[in-house]
N, C-alpha and C positions, 0 to 999 in steps of 0.2 A: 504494500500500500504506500503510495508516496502522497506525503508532506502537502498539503494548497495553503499559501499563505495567504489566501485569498477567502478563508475560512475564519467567521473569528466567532469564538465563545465567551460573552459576557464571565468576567472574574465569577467564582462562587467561592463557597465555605466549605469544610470539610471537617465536622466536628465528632469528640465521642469521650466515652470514658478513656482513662488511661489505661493502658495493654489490654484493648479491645479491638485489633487490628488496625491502627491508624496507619501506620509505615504500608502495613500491605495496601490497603487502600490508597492509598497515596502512589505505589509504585502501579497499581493498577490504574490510574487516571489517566497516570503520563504516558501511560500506553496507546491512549486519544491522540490523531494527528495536533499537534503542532502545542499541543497542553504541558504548562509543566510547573512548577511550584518552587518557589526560592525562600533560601534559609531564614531569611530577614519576613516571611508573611507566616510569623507562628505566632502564636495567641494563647495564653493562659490565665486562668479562671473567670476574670469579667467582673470583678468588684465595681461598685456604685463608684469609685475615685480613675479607676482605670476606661471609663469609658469613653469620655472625650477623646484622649489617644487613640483607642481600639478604632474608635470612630475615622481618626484619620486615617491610621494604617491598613484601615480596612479600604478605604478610599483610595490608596495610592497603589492596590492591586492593579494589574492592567489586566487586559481582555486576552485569552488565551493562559491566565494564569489562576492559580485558587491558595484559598490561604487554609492556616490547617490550626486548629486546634484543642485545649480541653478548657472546653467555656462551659459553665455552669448556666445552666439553662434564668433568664430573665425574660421580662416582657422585655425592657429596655433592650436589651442584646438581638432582641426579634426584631425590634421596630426598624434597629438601627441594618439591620440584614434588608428588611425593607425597603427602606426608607433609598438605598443603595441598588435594589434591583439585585441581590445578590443571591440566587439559590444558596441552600444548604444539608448537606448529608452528615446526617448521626446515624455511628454506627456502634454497636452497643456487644456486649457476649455474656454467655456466663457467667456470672458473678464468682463462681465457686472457680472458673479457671481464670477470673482476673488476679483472684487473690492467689493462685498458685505464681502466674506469670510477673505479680508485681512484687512480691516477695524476690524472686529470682534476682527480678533485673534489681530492684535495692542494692543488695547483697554483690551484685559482679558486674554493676555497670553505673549506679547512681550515685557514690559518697554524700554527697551535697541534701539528698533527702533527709528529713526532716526525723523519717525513722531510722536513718543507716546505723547509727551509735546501735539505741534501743534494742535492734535487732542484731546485731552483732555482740554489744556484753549483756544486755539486759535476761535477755529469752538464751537459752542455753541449748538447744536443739531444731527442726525443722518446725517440728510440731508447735509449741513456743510461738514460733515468731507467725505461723497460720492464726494459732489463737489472737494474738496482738492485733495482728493484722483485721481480722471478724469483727473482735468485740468493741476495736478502737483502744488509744491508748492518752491517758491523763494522767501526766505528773506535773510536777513543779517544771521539770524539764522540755517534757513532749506533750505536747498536743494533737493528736488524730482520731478524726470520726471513725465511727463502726464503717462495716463496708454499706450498711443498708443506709446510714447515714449521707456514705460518700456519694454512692447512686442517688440518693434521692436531690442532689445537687443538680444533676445532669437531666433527670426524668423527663421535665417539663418540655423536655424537646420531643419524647414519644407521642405528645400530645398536638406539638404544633405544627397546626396544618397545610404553614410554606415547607415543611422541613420532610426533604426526604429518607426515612428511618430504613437501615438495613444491621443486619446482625455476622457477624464473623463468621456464626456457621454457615449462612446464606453462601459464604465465598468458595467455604472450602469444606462444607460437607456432603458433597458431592456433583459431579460436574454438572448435572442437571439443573442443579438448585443455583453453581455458579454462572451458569448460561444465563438463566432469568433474570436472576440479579444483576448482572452488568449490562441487557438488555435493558431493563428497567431504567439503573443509572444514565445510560445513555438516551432512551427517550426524556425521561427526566431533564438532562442537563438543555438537550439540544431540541427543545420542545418549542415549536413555533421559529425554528432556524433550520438552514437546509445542513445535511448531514456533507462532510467533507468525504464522506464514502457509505460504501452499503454498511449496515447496522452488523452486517456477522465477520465484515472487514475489521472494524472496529473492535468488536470484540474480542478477534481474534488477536489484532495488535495489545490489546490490555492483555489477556492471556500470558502472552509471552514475557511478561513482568513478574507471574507468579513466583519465580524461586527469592528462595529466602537470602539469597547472599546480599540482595538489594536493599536489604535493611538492616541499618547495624543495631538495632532493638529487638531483631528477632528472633527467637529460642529454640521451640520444640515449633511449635504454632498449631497444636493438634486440638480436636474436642474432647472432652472432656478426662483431660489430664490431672483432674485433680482426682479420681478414683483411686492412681497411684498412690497418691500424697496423702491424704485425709482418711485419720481411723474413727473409730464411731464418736469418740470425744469432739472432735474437731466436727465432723456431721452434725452432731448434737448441737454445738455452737451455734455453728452457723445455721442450721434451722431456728432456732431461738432469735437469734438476730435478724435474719432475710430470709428464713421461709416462705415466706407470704410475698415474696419478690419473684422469687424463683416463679410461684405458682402464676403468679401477675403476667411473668414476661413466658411465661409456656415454655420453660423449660422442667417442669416437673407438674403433675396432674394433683399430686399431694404432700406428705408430707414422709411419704415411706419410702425414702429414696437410700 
């Protein structure tokens, strides 16, 4: 498929929780003729003081590029996606394999996190720092939400109706489910613009972005990996804390998992 520079894609967003496939997504986008994403258009959490900024930055995206990051769901943060003409994709996963994947990366890629210490002397084993991770952590020292806490910062995007919602497994829980979903993506993004090529050209160019070496965030990248990880203690938990999450976003029908 070659390149029309004669094609152009209004900026969009590209939002989610953290280690819910953002890199893959991302390295899938730019698999779109002539799309690509630069270091300087990343965006983090969206406080009432950081918005005027976000506001600019989000402005000085151009056309043929998108910006990426973990913004906590606002009206303000919508209006301002609006207000800008800027589609936006959240994309969301398992809670039970965010908390596997964000423990990981902490531990052998993040220092600067807020839990790295905590997690490293505080909790004395894997198990340990899952629980932390669940239940949230509150000392004199550390401060972090439970994980149903953390999700429920981000949630309000499953409900908004410019915002187009996809899930990690969609991508990569089997090729069928990934075909639709990047169909989708693409009528999405390019909705009301003529297409720089056929829809399965396209998809086929995102495709070819799938491998993992494209991301330097990413792990194992598989579902449900935290089966490995978590014994009936740590299940326990985290049914007590986000049960009722899991059932919400239909990755489980009850609580006998």
């Amino acid at each position: 498929m070659k390149n029309n520079d004669n094609y152009h894609l209004p900026s969009f967003f590209v939002n989610s929780v953290p280690k819910s496939g953002t890199h893959l997504l991302k390295n899938l986008l730019q698999g779109m003729p002539n799309i690509s994403h630069k270091s300087q258009n990343e965006f983090y959490e969206g406080h009432v003081y950081q918005l005027k900024d976000h506001f600019y930055q989000l402005g000085q995206i151009k056309s043929n590029e998108f910006g990426i990051g973990h913004i906590y769901y606002s009206s303000e943060w919508s209006y301002m996606l609006k207000r800008l003409n800027m589609k936006n994709i959240f994309i969301s996963r398992d809670l039970r394999d965010v908390v596997v994947s964000y423990v990981y990366f902490i531990l052998e890629k993040y220092p600067r996190h807020p839990l790295y210490n905590y997690l490293n002397n505080e909790a004395t084993n894997q198990k340990e720092r899952y629980l932390a991770f669940i239940n949230g952590v509150q000392t004199d020292e550390v401060k972090h939400p439970s994980i149903s806490e953390l999700f429920n910062l981000y949630q309000g995007w499953l409900e908004d109706p410019s915002t187009l919602s996809i899930t990690f497994e969609d991508l990569i829980g089997s090729e069928r489910s990934r075909l639709l979903t990047l169909a989708k993506i693409v009528n999405y993004l390019w909705d009301g613009i003529i297409l720089p090529a056929p829809v399965n050209e396209i998809i086929s160019s995102m495709e070819e972005k799938m491998d993992g070496k494209y991301s330097l965030t990413f792990r194992s990248g598989k579902i449900g990996g935290w089966e490995e990880e978590f014994d009936d203690e740590v299940k326990d938990a985290f049914k007590k804390v986000a049960g009722d999450l899991l059932i919400k976003l239909k990755y489980e029908e009850n609580y006998e998992w």
